[in-house]
NUFI-492332 format. One line per 8 residues: number of its first residue (from 0); their letters; for each residue x, y, z of N, C-alpha, C. Coordinates in steps of 0.1 Angstrom, whole numbers. Layout:
N
NUM) a) X:Y:Z:X:Y:Z:X:Y:Z ~ ...
***
This chain:
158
0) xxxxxxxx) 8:-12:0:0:0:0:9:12:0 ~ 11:21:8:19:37:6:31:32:12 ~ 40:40:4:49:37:6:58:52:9 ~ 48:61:11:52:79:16:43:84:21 ~ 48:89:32:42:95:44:43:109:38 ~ 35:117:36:32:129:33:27:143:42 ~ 40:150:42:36:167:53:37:176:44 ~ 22:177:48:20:192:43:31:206:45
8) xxxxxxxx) 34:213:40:41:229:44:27:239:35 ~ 23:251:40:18:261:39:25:270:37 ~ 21:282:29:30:293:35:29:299:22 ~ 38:312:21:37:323:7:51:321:2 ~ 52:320:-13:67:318:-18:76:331:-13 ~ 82:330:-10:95:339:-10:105:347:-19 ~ 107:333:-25:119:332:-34:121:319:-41 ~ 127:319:-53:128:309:-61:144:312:-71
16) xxxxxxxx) 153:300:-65:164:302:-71:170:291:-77 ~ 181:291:-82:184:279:-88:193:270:-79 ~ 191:257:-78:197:249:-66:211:245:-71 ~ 221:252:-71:235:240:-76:237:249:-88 ~ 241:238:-98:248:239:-106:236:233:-121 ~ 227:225:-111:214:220:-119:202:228:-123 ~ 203:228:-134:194:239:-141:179:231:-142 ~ 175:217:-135:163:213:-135:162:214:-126
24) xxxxxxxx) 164:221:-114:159:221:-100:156:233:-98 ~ 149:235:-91:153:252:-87:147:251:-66 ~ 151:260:-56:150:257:-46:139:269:-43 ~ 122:265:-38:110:270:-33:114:278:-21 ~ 117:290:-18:116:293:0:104:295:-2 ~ 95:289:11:82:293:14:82:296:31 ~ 74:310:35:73:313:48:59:313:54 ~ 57:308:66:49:306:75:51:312:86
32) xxxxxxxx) 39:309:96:41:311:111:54:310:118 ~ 58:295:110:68:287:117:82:292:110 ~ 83:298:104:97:304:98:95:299:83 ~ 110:296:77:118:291:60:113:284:66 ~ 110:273:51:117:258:46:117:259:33 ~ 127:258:31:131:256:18:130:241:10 ~ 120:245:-7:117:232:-8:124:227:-24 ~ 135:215:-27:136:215:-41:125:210:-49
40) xxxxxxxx) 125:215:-57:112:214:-71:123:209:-82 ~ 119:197:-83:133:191:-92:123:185:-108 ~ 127:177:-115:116:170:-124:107:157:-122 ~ 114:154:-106:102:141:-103:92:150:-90 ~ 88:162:-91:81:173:-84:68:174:-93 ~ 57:172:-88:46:170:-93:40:187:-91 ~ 39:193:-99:34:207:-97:23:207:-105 ~ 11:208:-94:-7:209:-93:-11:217:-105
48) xxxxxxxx) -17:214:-116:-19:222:-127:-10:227:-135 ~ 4:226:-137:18:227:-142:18:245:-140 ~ 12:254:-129:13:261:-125:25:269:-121 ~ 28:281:-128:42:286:-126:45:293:-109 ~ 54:287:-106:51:292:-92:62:306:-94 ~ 55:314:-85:61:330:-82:64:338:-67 ~ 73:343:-66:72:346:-55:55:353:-54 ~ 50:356:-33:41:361:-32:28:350:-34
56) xxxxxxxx) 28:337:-40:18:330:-41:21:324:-30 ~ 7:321:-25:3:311:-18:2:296:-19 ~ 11:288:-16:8:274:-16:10:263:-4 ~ 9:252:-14:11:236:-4:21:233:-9 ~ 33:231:-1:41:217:-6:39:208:2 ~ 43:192:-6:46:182:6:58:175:1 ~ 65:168:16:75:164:17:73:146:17 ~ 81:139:19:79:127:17:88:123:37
64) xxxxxxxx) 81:125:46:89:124:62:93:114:59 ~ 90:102:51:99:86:47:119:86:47 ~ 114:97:40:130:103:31:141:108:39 ~ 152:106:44:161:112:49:160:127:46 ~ 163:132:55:163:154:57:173:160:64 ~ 184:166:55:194:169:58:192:179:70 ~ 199:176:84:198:186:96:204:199:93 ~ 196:208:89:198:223:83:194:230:87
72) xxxxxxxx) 194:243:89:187:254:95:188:264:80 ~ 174:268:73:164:260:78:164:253:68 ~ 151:249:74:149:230:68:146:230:54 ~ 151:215:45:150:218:33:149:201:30 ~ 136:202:21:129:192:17:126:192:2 ~ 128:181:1:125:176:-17:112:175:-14 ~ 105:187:-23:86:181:-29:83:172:-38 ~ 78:168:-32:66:154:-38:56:162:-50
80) xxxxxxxx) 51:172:-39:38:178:-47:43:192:-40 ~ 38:200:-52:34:218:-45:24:226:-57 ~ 14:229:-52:7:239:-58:-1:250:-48 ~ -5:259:-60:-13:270:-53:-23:264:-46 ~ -26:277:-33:-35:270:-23:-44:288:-20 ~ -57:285:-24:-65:292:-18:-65:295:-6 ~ -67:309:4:-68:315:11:-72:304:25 ~ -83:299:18:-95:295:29:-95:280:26
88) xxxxxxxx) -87:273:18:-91:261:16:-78:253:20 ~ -80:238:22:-71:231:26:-68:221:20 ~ -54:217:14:-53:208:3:-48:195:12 ~ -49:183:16:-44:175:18:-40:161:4 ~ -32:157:9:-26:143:0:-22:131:10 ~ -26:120:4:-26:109:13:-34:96:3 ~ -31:88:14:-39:74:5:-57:69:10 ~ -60:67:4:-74:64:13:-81:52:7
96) xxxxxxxx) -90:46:19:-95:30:13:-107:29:7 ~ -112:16:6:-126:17:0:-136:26:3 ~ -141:29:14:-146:35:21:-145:56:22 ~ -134:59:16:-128:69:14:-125:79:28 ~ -117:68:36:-112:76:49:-96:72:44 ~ -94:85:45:-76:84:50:-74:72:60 ~ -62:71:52:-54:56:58:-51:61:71 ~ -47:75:75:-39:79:86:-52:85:95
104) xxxxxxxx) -65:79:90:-74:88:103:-81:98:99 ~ -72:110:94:-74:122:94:-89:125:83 ~ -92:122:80:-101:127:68:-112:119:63 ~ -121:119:62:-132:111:55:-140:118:43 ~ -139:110:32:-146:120:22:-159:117:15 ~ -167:124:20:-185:129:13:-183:132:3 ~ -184:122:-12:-183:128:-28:-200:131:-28 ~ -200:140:-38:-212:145:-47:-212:142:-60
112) xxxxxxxx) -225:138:-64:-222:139:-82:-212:150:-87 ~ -208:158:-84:-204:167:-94:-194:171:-87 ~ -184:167:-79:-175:169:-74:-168:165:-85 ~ -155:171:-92:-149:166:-98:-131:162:-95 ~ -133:145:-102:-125:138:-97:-113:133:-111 ~ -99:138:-114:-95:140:-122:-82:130:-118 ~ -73:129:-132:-62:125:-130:-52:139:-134 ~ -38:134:-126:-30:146:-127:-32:153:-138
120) xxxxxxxx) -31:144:-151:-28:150:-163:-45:163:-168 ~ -53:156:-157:-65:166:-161:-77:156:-165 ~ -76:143:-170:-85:137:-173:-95:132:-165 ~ -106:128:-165:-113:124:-159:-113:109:-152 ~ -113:106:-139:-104:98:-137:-122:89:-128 ~ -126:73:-137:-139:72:-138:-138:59:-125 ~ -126:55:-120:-130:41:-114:-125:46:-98 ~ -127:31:-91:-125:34:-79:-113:42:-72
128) xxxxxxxx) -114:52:-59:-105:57:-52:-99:52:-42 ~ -102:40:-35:-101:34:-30:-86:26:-33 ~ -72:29:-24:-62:24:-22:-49:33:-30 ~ -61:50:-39:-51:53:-45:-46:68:-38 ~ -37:73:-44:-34:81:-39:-36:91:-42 ~ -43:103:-35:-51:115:-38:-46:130:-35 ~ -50:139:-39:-45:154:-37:-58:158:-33 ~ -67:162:-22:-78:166:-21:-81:181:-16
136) xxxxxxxx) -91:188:-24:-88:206:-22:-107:207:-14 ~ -103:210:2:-117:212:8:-112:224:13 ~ -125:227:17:-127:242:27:-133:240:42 ~ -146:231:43:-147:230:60:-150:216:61 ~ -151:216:79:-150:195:80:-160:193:90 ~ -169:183:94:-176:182:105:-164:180:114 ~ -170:182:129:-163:183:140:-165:168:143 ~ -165:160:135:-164:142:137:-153:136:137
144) xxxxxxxx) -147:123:143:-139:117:143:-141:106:131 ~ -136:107:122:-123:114:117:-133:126:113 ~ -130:137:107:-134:151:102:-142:147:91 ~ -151:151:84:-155:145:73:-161:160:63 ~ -156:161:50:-157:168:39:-162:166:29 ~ -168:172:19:-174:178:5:-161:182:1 ~ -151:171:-7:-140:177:-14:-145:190:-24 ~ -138:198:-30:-140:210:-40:-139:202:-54
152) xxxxxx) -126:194:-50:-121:187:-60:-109:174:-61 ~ -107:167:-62:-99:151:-58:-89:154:-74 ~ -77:149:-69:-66:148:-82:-64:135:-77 ~ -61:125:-85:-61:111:-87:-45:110:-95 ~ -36:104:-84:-25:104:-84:-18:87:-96 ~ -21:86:-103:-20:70:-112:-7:70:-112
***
């Protein structure tokens, strides 16, 4: 089943520079409450809508906590995934089962006909969600154990 544990980072770009000597990387600073973390955006970095990131935008990255993380101040993480992130809404990524609760608890998901449920590339993505791996964009949650949502919209990770 998963084989990556996935943390969210929040926060507004900073800056965006080139990492090294490698002209396919470039290094995300994004700031929060919590200070930097600096994230590389390399070509196995899945970026949400192939969305040009700029300083001043708002997004999500996630990290893979599976992966070794070099002890730095500050911290600096290879992204898995990063895209823009609405004001008020909350992107989670994770795996979920038949049933469509997060593997890890956290989430349970209320689809609607017309929630729309896509694969990365944008296509319409028509069979079960169950065991795959998802990018999901909601706004509020019942105060239930686990939380439960009306995604906005599901990315279907194949």
């Amino acid at each position: 089943m998963p084989s990556m544990n996935l943390v969210p980072i929040t926060g507004v770009i900073q800056d965006i520079t080139a990492f090294g000597d490698d002209c396919c990387q470039r290094q995300v600073s994004i700031r929060n409450s919590d200070g930097i973390s600096n994230f590389i955006v390399g070509p196995d970095t899945y970026v949400i809508n192939e969305v040009r990131l700029r300083p001043g935008m708002n997004v999500a990255a996630f990290y893979d906590a599976n992966l070794p993380i070099p002890l730095i101040f500050p911290p600096q993480y290879q992204a898995v995934f990063i895209g823009r992130r609405n004001p008020y809404e909350t992107m989670y990524a994770g795996y979920f089962d038949d049933n469509l609760e997060a593997l890890d608890g956290s989430l349970k998901l209320n689809l609607e006909r017309y929630t729309p449920v896509v694969t990365s590339n944008g296509q319409p993505f028509e069979c079960s969600l169950g065991g795959k791996l998802l990018i999901v964009y909601y706004s509020t949650t019942t105060r239930s154990i686990p939380p439960q949502t009306t995604p906005r919209k599901i990315i279907v990770i194949c």
